[in-house]
C-alpha positions in Angstrom: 0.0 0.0 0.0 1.1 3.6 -0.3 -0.2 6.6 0.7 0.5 10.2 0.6 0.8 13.5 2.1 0.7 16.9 0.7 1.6 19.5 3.0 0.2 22.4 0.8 0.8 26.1 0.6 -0.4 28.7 -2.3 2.9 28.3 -4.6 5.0 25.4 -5.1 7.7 26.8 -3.2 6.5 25.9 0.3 4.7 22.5 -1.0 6.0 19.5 0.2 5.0 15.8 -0.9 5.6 12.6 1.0 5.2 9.2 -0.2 4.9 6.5 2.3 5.3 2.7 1.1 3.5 -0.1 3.8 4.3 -3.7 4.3 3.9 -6.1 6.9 6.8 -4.7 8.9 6.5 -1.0 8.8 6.3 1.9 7.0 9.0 3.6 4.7 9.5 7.4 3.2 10.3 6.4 -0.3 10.4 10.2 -1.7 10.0 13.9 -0.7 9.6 16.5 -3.1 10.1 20.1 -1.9 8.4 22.4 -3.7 5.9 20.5 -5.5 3.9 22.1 -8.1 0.3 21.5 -9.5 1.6 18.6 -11.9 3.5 16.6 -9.4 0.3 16.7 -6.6 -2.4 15.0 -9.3 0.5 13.3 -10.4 1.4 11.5 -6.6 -2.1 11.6 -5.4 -3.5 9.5 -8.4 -0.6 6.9 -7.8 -1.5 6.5 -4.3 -4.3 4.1 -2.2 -4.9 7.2 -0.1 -3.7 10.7 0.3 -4.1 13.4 2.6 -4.1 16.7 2.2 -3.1 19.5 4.7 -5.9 22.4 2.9 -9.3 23.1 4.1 -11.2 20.9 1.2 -14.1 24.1 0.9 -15.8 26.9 2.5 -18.3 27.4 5.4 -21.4 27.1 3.8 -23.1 29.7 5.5 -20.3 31.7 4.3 -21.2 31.3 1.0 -24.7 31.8 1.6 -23.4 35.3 3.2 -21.3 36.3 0.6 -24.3 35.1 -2.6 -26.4 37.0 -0.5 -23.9 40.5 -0.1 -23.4 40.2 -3.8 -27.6 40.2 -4.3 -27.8 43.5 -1.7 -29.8 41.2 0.9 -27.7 40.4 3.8 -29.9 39.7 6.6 -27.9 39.8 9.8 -29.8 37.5 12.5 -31.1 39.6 15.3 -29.8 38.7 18.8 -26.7 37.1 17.7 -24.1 38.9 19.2 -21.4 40.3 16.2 -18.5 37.8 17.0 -20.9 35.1 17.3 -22.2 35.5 13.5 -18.8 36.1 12.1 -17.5 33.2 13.9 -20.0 31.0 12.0 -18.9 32.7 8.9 -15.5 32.4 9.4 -15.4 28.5 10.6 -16.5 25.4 8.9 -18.1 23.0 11.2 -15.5 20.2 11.4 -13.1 23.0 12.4 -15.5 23.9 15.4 -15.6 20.2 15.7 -11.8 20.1 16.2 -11.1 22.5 18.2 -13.7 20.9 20.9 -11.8 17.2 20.4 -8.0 18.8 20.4 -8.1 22.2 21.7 -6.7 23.1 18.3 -8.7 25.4 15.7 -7.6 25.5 12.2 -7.1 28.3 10.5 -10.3 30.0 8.7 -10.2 29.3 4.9 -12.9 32.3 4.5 -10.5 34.4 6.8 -7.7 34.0 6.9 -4.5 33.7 4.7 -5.0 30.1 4.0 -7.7 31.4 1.8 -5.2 31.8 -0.9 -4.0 28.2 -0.3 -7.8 26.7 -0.3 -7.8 28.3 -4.2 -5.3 26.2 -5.2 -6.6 23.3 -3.9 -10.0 23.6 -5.1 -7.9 23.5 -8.8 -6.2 20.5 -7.8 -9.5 18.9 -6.9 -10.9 19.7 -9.7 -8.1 18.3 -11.8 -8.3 15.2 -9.8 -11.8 14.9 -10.2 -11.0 15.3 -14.2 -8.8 12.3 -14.4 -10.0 10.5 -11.8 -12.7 9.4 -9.9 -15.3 11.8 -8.0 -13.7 13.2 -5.1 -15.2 13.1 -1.6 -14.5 16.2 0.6 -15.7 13.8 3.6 -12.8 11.5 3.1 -14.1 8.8 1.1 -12.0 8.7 -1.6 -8.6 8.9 -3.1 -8.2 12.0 -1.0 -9.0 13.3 2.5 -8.5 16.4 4.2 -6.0 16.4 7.3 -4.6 18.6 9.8 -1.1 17.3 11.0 -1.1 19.5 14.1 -4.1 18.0 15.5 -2.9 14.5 14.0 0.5 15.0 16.3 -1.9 16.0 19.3 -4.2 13.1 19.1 -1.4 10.7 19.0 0.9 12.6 22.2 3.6 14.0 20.0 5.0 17.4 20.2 2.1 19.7 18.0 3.8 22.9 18.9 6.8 25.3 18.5 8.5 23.5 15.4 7.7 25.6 12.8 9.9 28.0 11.0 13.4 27.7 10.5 13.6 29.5 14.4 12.2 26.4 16.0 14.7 23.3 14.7 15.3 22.4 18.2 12.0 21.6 18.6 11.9 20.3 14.9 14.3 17.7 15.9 12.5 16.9 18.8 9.5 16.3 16.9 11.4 14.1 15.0 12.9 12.3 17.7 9.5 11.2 19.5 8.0 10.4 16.1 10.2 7.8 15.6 10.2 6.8 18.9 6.5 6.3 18.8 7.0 4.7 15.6 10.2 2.8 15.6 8.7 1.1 12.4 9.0 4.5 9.9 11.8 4.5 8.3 12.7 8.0 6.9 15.7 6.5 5.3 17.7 9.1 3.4 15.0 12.0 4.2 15.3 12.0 7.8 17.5 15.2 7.7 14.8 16.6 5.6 12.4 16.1 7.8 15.0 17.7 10.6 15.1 21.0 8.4 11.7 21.2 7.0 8.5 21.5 8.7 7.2 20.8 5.8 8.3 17.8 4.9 7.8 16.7 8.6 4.2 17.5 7.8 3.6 16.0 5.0 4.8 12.5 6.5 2.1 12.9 9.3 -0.3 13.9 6.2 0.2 10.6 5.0 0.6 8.8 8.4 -3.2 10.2 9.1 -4.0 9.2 5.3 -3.1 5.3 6.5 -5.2 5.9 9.5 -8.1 6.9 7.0 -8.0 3.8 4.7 -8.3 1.8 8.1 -11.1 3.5 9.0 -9.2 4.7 12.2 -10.1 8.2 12.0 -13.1 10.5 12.8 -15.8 10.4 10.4 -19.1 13.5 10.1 -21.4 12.4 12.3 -25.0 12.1 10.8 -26.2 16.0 11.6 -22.9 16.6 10.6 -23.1 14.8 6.7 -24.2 17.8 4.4 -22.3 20.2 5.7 -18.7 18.1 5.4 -20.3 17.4 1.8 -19.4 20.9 0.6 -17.5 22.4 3.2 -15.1 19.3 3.6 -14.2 17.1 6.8 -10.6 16.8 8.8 -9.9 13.5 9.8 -8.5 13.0 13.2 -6.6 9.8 14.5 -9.1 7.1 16.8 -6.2 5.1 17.7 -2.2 5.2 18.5 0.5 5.7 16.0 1.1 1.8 16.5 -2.4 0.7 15.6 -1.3 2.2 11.5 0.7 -0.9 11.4 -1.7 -4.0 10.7 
């Protein structure tokens, strides 16, 4: 089996691409591409079992509903809502609100925030993907599902914190260390320095550890009020089980 992670950013620059190869005995980092442009993604995510990708997958939907309705001149703003209450609904899809109450973590708002720009790109990607191959599901029941490595390094009691940006190597290292203590079957082979000097790399291997987790079925899944909404706004799949229980 092999899956995939995409630790994604706007350009190509600051995208990095893991491939992860599975046997019996563990798990091995056959290739890291840093940057990785448009071509290379579709390229690694149609040659893998499963892939994850580190990009909100869409938009709030009520969101969109605000901004079709701006565009129409009838914004209706709900009365006795308090102003940070609305916008926070705007600004957050509802398996963000759903991870931040399971890991304490909130992702970044794809309608507010700078990851906006990176959500574009993706939404390109996916459409590309969906042109050569099958449909994709933003809930995670495809080729590809949508994951947060920060909240996957939580879930599974690794350092999620203070190891990004070339200021925080120490705790890059660190990172690296307990990964592979916690997994003493990954093998990053010749990329484990890579991993020691790029958050992103580092990323996109948990992108594609959590994308093994998916294909097992041993990650969160919408829960049944929670189905339309990770339909078109996508869903983040968090780890159920320890790191050891990817090996099976």
């Amino acid at each position: 089996m092999r899956t995939v992670g995409v630790d994604l950013a706007a350009e190509a620059t600051r995208t990095a691409v893991a491939w992860l190869d599975w046997s019996a005995e563990g798990a091995r980092v056959s290739k890291i591409e840093i940057p990785a442009d448009d071509g290379l993604i579709v390229e690694a995510v149609l040659g893998a079992d499963k892939a994850g990708i580190d990009c909100p997958l869409g938009w709030p939907d009520k969101f969109v509903d605000f901004v079709t309705a701006h565009r129409a001149g009838h914004v209706d703003v709900p009365s006795g809502i308090a102003g940070r209450d609305w916008r926070r609904n705007l600004a957050l899809r509802v398996t963000d609100q759903v991870v931040y109450d399971l890991t304490g973590r909130r992702p970044l708002s794809v309608s507010a925030d700078r990851i906006g720009h990176t959500a574009m790109r993706c939404a390109g990607l996916l459409a590309e993907l969906a042109r050569q191959g099958p449909p994709i599901d933003r809930r995670g029941g495809g080729i590809v599902v949508e994951v947060y490595p920060a909240a996957s390094l939580k879930r599974w009691g690794l350092p999620c914190l203070s190891y990004k940006r070339p200021s925080n190597l120490d705790g890059l290292g660190r990172l690296v260390d307990q990964l592979q203590a916690a997994a003493p079957w990954l093998d990053l082979g010749a990329y484990e320095q890579t991993c020691r000097v790029s958050d992103d790399a580092t990323d996109a291997v948990v992108a594609a550890l959590t994308a093994r987790a998916s294909s097992l079925g041993l990650v969160t899944f919408p829960a049944p009020e929670h189905a339309d909404s990770a339909r078109t706004e996508g869903w983040i799949a968090l780890p159920t089980t320890p790191l050891r229980e990817l090996l099976q």
